[in-house]
C-alpha positions as CSV (number, residue, x, y, z in Angstrom):
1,X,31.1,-24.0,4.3
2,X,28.2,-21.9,3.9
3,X,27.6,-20.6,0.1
4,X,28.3,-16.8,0.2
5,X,24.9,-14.4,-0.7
6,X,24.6,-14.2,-4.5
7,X,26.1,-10.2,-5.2
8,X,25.2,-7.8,-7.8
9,X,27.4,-6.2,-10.3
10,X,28.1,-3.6,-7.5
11,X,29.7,-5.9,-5.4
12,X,27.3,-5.8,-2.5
13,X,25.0,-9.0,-1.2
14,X,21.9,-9.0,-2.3
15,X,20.2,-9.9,0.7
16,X,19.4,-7.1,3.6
17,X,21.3,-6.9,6.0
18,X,18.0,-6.0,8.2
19,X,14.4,-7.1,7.7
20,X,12.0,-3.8,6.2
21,X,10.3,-1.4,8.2
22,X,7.0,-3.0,5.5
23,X,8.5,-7.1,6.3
24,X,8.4,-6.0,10.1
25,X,5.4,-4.3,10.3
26,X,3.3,-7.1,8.4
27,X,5.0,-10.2,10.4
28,X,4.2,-8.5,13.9
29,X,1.6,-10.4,16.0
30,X,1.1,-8.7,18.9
31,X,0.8,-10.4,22.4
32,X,-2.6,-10.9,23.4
33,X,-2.2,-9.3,26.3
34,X,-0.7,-6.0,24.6
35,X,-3.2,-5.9,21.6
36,X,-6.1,-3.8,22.6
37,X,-6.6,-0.1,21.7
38,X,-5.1,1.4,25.2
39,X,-2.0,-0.5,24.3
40,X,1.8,1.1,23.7
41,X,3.0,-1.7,22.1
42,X,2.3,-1.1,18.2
43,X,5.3,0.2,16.0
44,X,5.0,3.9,16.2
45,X,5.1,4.5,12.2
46,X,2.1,1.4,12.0
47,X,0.4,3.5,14.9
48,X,-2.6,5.5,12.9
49,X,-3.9,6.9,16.3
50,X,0.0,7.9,17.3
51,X,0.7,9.5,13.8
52,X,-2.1,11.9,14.0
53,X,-1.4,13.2,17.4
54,X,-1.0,17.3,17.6
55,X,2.6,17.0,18.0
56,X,3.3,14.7,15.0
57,X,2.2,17.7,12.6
58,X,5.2,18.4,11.4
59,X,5.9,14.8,10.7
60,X,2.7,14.6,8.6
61,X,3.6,17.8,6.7
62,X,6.9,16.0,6.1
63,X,5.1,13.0,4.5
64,X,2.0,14.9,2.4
65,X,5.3,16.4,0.9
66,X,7.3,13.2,0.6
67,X,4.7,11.2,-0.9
68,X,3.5,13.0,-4.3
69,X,7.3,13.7,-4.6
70,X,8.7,10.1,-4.5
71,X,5.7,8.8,-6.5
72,X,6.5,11.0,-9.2
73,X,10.2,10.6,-9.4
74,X,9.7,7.1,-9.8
75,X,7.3,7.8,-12.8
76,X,9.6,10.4,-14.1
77,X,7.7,13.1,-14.0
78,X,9.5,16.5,-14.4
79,X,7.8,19.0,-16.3
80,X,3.9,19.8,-15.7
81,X,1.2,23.0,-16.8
82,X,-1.3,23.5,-14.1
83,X,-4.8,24.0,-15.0
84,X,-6.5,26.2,-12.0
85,X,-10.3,27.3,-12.4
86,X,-14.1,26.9,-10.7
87,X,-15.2,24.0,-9.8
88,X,-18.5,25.3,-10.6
89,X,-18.2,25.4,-14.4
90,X,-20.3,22.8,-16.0
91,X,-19.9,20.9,-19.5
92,X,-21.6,22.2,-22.3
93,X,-23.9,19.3,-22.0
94,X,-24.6,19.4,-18.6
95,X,-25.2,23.0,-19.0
96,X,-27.5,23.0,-21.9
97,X,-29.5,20.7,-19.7
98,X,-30.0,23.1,-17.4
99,X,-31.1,25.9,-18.9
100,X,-33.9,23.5,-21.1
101,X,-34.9,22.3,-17.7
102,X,-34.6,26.2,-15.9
103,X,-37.1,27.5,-19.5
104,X,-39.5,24.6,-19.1
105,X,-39.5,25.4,-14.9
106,X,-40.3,29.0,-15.9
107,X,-38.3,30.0,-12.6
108,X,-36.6,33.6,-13.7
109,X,-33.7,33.6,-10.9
110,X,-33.0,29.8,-12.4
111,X,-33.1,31.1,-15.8
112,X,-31.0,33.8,-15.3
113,X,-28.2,31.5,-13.5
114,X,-28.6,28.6,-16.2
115,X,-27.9,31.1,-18.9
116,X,-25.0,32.3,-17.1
117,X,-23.6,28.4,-16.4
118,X,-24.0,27.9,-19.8
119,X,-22.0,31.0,-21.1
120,X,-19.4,30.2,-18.4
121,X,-19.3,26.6,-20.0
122,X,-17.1,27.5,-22.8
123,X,-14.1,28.1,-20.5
124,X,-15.1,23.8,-19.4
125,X,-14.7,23.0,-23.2
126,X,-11.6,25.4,-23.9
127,X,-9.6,23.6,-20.5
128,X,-10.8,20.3,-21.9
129,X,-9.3,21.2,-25.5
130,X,-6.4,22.5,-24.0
131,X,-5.4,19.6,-22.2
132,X,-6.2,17.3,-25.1
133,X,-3.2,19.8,-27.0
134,X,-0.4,19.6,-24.0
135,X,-0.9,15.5,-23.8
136,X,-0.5,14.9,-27.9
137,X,1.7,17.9,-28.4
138,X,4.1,16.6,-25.5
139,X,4.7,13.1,-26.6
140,X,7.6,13.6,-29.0
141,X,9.4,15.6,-26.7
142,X,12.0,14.3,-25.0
143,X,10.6,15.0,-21.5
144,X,6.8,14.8,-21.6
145,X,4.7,17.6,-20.2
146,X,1.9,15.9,-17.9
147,X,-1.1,18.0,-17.2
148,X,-2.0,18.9,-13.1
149,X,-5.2,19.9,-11.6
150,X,-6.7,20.3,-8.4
151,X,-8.5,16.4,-9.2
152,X,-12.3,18.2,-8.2
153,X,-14.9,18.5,-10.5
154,X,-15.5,22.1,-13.0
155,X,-12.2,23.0,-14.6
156,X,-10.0,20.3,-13.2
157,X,-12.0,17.9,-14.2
158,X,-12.2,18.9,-17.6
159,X,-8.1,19.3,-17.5
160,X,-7.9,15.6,-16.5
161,X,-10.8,14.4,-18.8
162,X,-9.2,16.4,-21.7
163,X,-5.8,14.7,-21.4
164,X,-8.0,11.0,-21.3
165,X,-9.5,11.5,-24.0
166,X,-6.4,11.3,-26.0
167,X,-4.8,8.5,-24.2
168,X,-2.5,10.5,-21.9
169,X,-1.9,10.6,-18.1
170,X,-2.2,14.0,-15.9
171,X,-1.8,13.9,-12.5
172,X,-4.7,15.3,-9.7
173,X,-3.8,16.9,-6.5
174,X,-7.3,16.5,-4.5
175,X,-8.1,17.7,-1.2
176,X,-9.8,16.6,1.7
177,X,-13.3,19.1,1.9
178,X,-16.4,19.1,3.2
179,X,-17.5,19.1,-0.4
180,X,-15.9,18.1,-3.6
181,X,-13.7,15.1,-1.7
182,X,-14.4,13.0,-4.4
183,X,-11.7,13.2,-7.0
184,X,-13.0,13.1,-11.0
185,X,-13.0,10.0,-12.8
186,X,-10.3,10.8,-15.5
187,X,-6.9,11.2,-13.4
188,X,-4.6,8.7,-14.0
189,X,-4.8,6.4,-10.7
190,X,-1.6,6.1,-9.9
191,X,-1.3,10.1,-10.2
192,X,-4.3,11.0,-8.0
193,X,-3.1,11.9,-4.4
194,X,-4.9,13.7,-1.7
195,X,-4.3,16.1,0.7
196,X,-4.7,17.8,4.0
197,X,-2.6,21.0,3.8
198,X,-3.8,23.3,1.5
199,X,0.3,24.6,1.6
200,X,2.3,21.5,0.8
201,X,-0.5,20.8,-2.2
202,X,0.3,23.9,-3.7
203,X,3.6,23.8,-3.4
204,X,3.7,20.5,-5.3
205,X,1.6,22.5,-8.1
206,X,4.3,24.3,-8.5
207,X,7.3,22.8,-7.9
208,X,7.4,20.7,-11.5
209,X,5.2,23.2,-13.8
210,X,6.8,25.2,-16.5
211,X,3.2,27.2,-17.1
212,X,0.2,28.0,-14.9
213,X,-2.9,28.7,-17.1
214,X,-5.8,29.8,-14.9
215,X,-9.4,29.5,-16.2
216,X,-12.1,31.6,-14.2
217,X,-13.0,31.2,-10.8
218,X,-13.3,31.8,-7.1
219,X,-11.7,32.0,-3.9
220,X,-9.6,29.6,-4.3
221,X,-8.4,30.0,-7.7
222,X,-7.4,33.6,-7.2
223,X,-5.5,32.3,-4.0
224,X,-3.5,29.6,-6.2
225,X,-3.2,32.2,-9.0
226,X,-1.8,35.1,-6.8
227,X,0.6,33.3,-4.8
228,X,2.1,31.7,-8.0
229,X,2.1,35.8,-9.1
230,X,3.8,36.8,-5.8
231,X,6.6,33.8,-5.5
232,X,7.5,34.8,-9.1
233,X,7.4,38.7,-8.9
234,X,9.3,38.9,-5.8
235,X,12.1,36.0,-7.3
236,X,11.5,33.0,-5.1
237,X,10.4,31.1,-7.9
238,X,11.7,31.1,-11.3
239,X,9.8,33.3,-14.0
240,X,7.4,30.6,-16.3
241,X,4.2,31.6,-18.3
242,X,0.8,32.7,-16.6
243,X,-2.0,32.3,-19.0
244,X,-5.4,33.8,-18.0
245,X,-8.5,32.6,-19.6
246,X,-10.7,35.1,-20.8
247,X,-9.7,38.8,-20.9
248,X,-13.1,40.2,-19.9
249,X,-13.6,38.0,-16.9
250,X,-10.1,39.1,-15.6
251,X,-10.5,42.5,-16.2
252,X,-13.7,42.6,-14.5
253,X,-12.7,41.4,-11.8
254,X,-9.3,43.0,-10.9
255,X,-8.9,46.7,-11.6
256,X,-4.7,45.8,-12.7
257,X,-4.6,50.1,-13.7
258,X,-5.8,50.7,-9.8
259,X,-2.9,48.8,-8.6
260,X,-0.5,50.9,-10.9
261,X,-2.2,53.9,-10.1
262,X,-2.3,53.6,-6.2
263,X,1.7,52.4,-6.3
264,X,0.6,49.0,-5.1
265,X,2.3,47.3,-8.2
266,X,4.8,47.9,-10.7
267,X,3.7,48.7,-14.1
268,X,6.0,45.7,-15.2
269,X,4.0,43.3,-13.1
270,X,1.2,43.2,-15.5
271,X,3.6,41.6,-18.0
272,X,3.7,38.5,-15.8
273,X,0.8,37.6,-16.9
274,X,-0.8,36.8,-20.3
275,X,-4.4,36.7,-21.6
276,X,-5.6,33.9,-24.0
277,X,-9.2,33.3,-25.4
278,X,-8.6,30.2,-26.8
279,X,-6.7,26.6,-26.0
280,X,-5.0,27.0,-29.7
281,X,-3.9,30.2,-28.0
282,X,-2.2,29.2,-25.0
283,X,-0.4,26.4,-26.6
284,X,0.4,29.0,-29.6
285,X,2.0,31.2,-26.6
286,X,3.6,28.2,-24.6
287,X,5.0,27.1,-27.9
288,X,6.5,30.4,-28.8
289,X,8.0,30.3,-25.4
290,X,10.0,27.2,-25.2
291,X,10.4,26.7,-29.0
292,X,8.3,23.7,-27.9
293,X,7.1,22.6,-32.0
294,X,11.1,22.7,-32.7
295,X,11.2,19.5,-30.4
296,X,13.7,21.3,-28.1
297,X,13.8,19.1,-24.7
298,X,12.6,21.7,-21.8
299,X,15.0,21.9,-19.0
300,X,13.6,19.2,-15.8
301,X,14.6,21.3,-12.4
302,X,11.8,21.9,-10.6
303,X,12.8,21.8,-7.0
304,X,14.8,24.3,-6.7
305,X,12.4,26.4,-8.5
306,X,10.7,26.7,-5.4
């Protein structure tokens, strides 16, 4: 008589029932006959050329949202603050570089624009600090906060590099580009994913953070920052800090009493928001917030949020 599968505590064999999808995929040989590049044969979800067909969109969608999601579960991440901003801002080194090299050049529109890109490189240094506070200030709370950024250079990188420095992971969600593809070195590796919809990434910027702090930047930070604005002010996502870097940047650039004035927004809707100068500040304000220095656990939901 055969010796019955060993069984777990469960009750239930051990052994599968049915090989993998992965232990099929990797024992398949095809026939010779069926193996060149006009063939059928492959398994459809091992077929590259198959998967990116027009009519599997929906099924990549699926995946470029199943992907980050799963990974992350299985690291136990629940609670995240995104860092948005330029990828344009330089480090203060890499500024002050510039501008030595911009005097000796005696080039007057390069001066101009190396003294700017090193005035702008203070908000590098603040998102750097800033980082460094969530990843040591997080670790004696129950559920650690992970810093998330785009994974580019500018800003996110000095989200990522910031939370390096003092030994703790933070997650980086790139995306593919013509430029900027390559993600910066100081994401944790097994937290750096990549994208092709610009929608399902920042959904998954959402979808775990507890506070969005948004340094200064272009197009595609003001997208990030006023959808977050919009999916909170009109109740399809919970209500959760908004810290805005720098006061006079923001209020040069977006007349806020113009969209009270003209009806366009509430008056309340300006209280979404909060501006901070500094990274003590933020955390002072996210601290305040979630009674985070009392070591009170923060609550994990995050899809629903969404």
């Amino acid at each position: 008589m055969d010796k019955p599968p060993h069984k777990n505590l469960s009750g239930r064999s051990a052994v599968r029932n049915f090989p993998s999808a992965e232990e099929e995929a990797q024992a398949l040989t095809l026939p010779s006959r069926y193996s060149g590049p006009e063939s059928a044969y492959s398994l459809a979800f091992s077929d590259t050329a198959f998967l990116l067909r027009e009519e599997l969109r929906p099924v990549r969608m699926q995946l470029e949202l199943l992907k980050p999601e799963l990974i992350q579960q299985e690291l136990g991440i629940e609670q995240t603050i995104v860092i948005f901003g330029s990828a344009r801002i330089l480090p203060l080194d890499s500024a002050t570089e510039r501008l030595a090299q911009a005097e000796a050049d005696g080039d007057a529109t390069a001066l101009a624009r190396a003294r700017m890109q090193l005035q702008m490189s203070r908000y590098y240094e603040q998102a750097r600090r800033f980082a460094s506070i969530v990843a040591e200030k997080s670790r004696r709370l129950e559920t650690p906060i992970y810093v998330v950024t785009g994974g580019g250079p500018g800003i996110m990188e000095a989200g990522n590099r910031g939370a390096h420095e003092v030994g703790g992971k933070s997650i980086g969600l790139n995306i593919v580009l013509p430029h900027e593809q390559e993600p910066n070195a100081y994401i944790t590796p097994e937290l750096c994913f990549q994208f092709h919809y610009f929608a399902l990434r920042k959904m998954h910027f959402v979808m775990r953070s507890i506070a969005l702090v948004c340094f200064p930047g272009g197009f595609g930070t003001l997208d990030e920052l006023f959808e977050t604005l919009t999916l909170i002010q009109t109740g399809k996502s919970r209500r959760r800090p908004i810290l805005l870097f720098g006061r006079e940047f923001w209020t040069r650039l977006i007349n806020f009493d113009v969209l009270i004035e003209t009806g366009m927004i509430s008056p309340d809707d300006v209280h979404l928001f909060q501006f901070v100068e500094t990274a003590e500040d933020a955390w002072a304000h996210l601290s305040a917030y979630y009674d985070l220095d009392r070591d009170v656990p923060l609550d994990g939901r995050h899809a629903e949020d969404v």
